[in-house]
N, C-alpha and C positions, 0 to 999 in steps of 0.2 A: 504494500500500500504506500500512496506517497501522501505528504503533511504538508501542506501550506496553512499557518498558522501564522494572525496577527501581520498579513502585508497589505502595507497601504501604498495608495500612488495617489498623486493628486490628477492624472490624467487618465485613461479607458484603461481596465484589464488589472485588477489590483491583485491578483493571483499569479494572472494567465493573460499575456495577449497572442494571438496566434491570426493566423492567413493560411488559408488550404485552399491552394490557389489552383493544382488540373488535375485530370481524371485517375491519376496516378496516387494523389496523395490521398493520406488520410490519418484524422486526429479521431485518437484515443484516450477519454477520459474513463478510468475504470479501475478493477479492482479495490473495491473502497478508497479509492484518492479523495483525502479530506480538505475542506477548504473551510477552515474556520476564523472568522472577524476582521476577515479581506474587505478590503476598505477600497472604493475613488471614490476622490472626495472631491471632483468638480468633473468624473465624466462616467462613464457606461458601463456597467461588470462587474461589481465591486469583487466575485471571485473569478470571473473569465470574464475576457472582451473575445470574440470570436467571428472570423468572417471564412466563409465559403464559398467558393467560387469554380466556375468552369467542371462542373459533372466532380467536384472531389464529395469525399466522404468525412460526417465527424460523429461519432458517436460517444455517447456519456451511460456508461456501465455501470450501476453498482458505484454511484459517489453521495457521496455527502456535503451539503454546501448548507453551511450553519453560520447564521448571525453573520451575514455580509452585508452589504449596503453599499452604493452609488446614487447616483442623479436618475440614472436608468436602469434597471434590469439590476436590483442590488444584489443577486445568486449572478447570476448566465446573463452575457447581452447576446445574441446572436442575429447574423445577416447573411442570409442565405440568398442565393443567387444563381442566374445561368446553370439552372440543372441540377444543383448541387442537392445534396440528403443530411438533414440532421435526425436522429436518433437519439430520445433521452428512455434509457428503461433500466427496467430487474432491479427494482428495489429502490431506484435513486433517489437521494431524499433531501429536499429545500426546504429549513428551517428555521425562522427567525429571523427572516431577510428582508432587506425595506428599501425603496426608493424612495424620490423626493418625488418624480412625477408619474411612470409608469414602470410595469411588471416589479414588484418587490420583490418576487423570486424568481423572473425567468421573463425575457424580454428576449422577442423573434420577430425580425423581419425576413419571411419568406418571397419570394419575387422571381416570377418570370416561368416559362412552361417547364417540367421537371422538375421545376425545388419544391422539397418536401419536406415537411416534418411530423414526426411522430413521437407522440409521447404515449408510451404505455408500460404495461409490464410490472403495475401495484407501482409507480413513483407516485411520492405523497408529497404534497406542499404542506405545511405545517406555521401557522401564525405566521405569515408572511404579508405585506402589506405596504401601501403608497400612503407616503405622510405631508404629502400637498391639499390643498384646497383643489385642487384641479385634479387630483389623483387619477390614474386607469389603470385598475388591472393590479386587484390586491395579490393576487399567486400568481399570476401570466397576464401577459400583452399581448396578442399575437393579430400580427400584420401581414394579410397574405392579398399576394393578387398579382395578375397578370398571368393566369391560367398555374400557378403553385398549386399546393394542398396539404393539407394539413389534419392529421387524423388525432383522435385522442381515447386510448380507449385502455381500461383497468387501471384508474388513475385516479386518486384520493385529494381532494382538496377541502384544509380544514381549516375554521379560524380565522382567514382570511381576509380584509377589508381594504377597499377603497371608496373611492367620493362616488367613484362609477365601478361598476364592477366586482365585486370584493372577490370572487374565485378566480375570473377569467374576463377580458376585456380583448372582444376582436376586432378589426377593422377588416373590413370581409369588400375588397374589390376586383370583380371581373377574377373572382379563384376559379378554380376548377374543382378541388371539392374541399368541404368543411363540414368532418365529421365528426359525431361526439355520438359513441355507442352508450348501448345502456348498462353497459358495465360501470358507470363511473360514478363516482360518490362526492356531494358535497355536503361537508357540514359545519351547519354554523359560520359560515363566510357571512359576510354583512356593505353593505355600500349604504351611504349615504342620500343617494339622491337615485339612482338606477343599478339594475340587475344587481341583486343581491347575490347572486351563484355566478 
């Protein structure tokens, strides 16, 4: 297992910054690799900043990302693109995690025909949340469009709050598909103004 513990950046990726730029590459977050009280403190990711691009692969196995925080996405930022696949499953688990405006634990931009994303596999968002007046997207943010997709299925989300959103906050343009099977569970997420789950 690997430990990132207690790293701050004042700029994107307070963990992890990474680029998985062609069809060759591919990033591996797994093995219970821990990310605890990874900090940006003026940009995206407080445990990964991550971008994907040109058909590569990243996948997040089996991690724990506890008490992070950013501006954006205070667990995962992610920006997915041209083709590219992200994968969060088997057990992974965002806890504790807060932004200032969206995704407290997990922030995706999915874009363009092929990029996808999937979260499944019992990953549990756990008391994660946006602490703006403007909040979106108390446990995820997820921005898909230009024919993306984006699946979500055996996937727990608890506790959770935003202004909008308190589970899950989507921007849903010209996708291709956005699906949420009925294996998924939310409990007790809360938003202030719209969608509580």
């Amino acid at each position: 297992s690997n430990l990132f513990t207690g790293c701050t950046l004042s700029e994107s990726g307070g963990g992890l910054y990474a680029q998985v730029k062609d069809p060759d590459s591919k990033l591996l977050i797994e093995d219970n690799s821990y990310f605890f009280e990874c900090i940006s403190t003026n940009g995206q990711g407080g445990a990964g900043y991550i971008e994907g691009s040109n058909f590569s692969s990243i996948v997040i196995n089996k991690a724990k990302i506890e008490n992070c925080s950013s501006i954006q996405g205070g667990g995962i930022y992610c920006d997915i693109k041209t083709g590219s696949q992200l994968q969060v499953t088997n057990s992974s688990l965002f806890k504790g995690c807060t932004s200032s405006y969206q995704g407290g634990g997990f922030y995706a931009i999915i874009d363009g025909a092929d990029s996808k994303l999937n979260i499944s596999g019992f990953t549990l968002f756990n008391s994660c949340l946006t602490t703006s007046q403007t909040g979106q997207g108390g446990g995820s943010y997820l921005k898909v469009s230009n024919n993306a997709s984006f699946e979500l299925n055996k996937v727990t989300y608890k506790g959770c709050s935003a202004v909008e959103g308190g589970g899950i906050y989507g921007e849903i343009d010209n996708a291709n598909r956005f699906i949420i099977t009925s294996s998924n569970q939310f409990i007790s997420c809360n938003s202030k103004e719209r969608g509580g789950a």
